[in-house]
N, C-alpha and C positions, 0 to 999 in steps of 0.2 A: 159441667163437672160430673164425673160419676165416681165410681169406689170399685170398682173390678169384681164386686157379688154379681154374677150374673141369672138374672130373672128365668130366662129362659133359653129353650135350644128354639130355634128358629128354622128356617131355609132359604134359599135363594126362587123364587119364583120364577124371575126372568130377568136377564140381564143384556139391554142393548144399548150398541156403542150410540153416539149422538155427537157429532162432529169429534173435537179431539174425547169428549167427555164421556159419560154412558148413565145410562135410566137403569136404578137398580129396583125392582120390587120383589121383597121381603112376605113371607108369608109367617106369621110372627107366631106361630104354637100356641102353646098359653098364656103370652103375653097378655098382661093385662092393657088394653088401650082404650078405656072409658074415658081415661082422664087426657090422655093425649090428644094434641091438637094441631092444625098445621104450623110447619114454622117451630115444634119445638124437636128436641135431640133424642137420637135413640143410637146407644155403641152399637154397631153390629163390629161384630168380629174385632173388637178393640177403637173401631173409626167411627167418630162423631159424624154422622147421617142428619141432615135438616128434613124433616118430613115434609114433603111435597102434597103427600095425596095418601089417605085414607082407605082402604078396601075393607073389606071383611072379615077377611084372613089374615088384613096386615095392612103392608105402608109402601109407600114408596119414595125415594130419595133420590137426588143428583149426585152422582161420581165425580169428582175435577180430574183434572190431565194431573196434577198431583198425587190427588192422592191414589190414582191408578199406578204410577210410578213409587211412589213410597210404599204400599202395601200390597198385600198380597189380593187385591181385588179384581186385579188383570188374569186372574187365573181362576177366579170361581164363575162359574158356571151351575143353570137351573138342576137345584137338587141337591146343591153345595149346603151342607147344612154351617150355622153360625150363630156364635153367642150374641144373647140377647139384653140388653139395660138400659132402662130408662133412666135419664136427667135425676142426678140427686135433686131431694127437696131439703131447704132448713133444717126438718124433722126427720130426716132421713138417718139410721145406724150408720158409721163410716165404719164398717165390719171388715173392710179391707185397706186402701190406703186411695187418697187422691190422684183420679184419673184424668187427666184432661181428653182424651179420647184423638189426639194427637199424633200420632202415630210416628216413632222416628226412623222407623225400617225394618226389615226381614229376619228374621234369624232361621234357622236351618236347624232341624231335629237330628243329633248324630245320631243316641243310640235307646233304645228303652230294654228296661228289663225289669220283672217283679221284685218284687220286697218284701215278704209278709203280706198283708192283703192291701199294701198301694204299689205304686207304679213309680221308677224313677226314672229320668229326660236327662239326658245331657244335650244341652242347645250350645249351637256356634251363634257369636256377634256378632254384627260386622264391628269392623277394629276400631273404626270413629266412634261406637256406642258403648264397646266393652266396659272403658274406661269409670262408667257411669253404674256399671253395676258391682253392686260389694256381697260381700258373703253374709247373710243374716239382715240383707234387707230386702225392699220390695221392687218387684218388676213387674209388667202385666207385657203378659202372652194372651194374644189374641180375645182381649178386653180383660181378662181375668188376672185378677190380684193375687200373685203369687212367691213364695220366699225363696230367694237364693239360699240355697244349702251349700253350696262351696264354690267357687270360681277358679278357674285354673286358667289363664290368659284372656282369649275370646270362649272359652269354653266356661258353662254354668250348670250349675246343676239344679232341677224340679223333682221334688219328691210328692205325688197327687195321692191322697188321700181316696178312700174309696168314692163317699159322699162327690167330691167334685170331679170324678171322674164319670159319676152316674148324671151329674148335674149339667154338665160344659159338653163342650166337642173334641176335649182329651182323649178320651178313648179310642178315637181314629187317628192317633197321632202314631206317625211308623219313622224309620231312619228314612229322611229324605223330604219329610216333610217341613213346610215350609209355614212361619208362623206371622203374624203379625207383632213388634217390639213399641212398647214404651217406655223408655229411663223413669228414672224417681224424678218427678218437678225439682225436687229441692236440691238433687245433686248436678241440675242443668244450670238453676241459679246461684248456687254455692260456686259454681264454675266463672259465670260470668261477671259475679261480683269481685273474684278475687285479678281479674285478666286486667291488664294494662290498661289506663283510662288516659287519653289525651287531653282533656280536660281538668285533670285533676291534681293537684299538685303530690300526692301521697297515693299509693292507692292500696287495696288491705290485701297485706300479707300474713304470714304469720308471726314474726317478728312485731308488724304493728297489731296484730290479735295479742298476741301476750306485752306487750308496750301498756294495751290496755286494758290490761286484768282478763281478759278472756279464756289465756290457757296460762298455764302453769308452768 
């Protein structure tokens, strides 16, 4: 799990295919990786990475036929820079909102334009995802925990703040670009709790949410 503060900007050191899959090695910036060890998780770019291998500069990880297909990792190439976080711990700030580093697909940068001294995004969804994002909650672009400011169909709105614009890989964001998406956990399983169960004699609606004292 992680929370979408991201540590560090990173880069792509090299990236080679290996049957359907590919060998990514990460050259991690300032990461801190004293405490890192093989076998444990680091987001790059929003996707939970299993460290393979330790370098100097950095790490390296296995790609799946997945999640090449799900994110935007079919398209980065050495030099590609990307945000950097390490495995929440127990003690960890959850400064942002829980990440499983999961990736549920693409979204597509329409348009940017300044604000005062941040930057506002309007991102397209794809349609299957839309649904899962609301105005005034959370979504993580390309690992980072960031707040819906308004929704208008598949279209959303990001307003980036200087600080994370100086911090992340925001600031190379132009119309056309293409992001890595993750929905809120809770509005995936608020989904799948309420769907139709073959097993079950009743299943919860909202009718039985208020049956049961829950809404009003």
């Amino acid at each position: 799990m992680f929370t979408g503060i991201i540590e560090a900007v990173g880069k792509v050191a090299s990236i080679k295919a290996s049957g359907g899959d590919a060998i990514v090695r990460i050259a991690s910036g300032k990461l801190d990786l004293s405490d890192v060890k093989l076998g444990d998780s680091i987001a790059t770019n929003g996707v939970c990475l299993t460290v393979t291998a330790l370098h100097g500069d950095g790490y390296s990880a296995d790609v799946s036929s997945e999640t090449l297909k799900r994110t935007g990792f079919a398209k980065l190439k050495a030099g590609s820079p990307v945000n950097l976080e390490k495995a929440l711990l127990p003690t960890t700030r959850l400064g942002g909102h829980l990440v499983s580093g999961h990736v549920d697909g693409v979204a597509r940068v329409e348009s940017r334009h300044s604000t005062g001294r941040a930057i506002e995004f309007w991102l397209n969804a794809p349609a299957e995802l839309a649904r899962y994002i609301a105005e005034k909650g959370s979504v993580t672009v390309d690992g980072i925990s960031l707040t819906v400011n308004a929704v208008e169909g598949q279209r959303f709105l990001l307003t980036i703040v200087p600080h994370t614009q100086g911090e992340t890989t925001i600031a190379g964001w132009k119309a056309g670009s293409e992001v890595n998406l993750e929905v809120d956990l809770l509005a995936r399983y608020v989904e799948r709790l309420l769907a139709p169960s073959p097993d079950k004699k009743e299943t919860v609606t909202l009718d039985l949410l208020a049956r049961s004292g829950f809404l009003k």
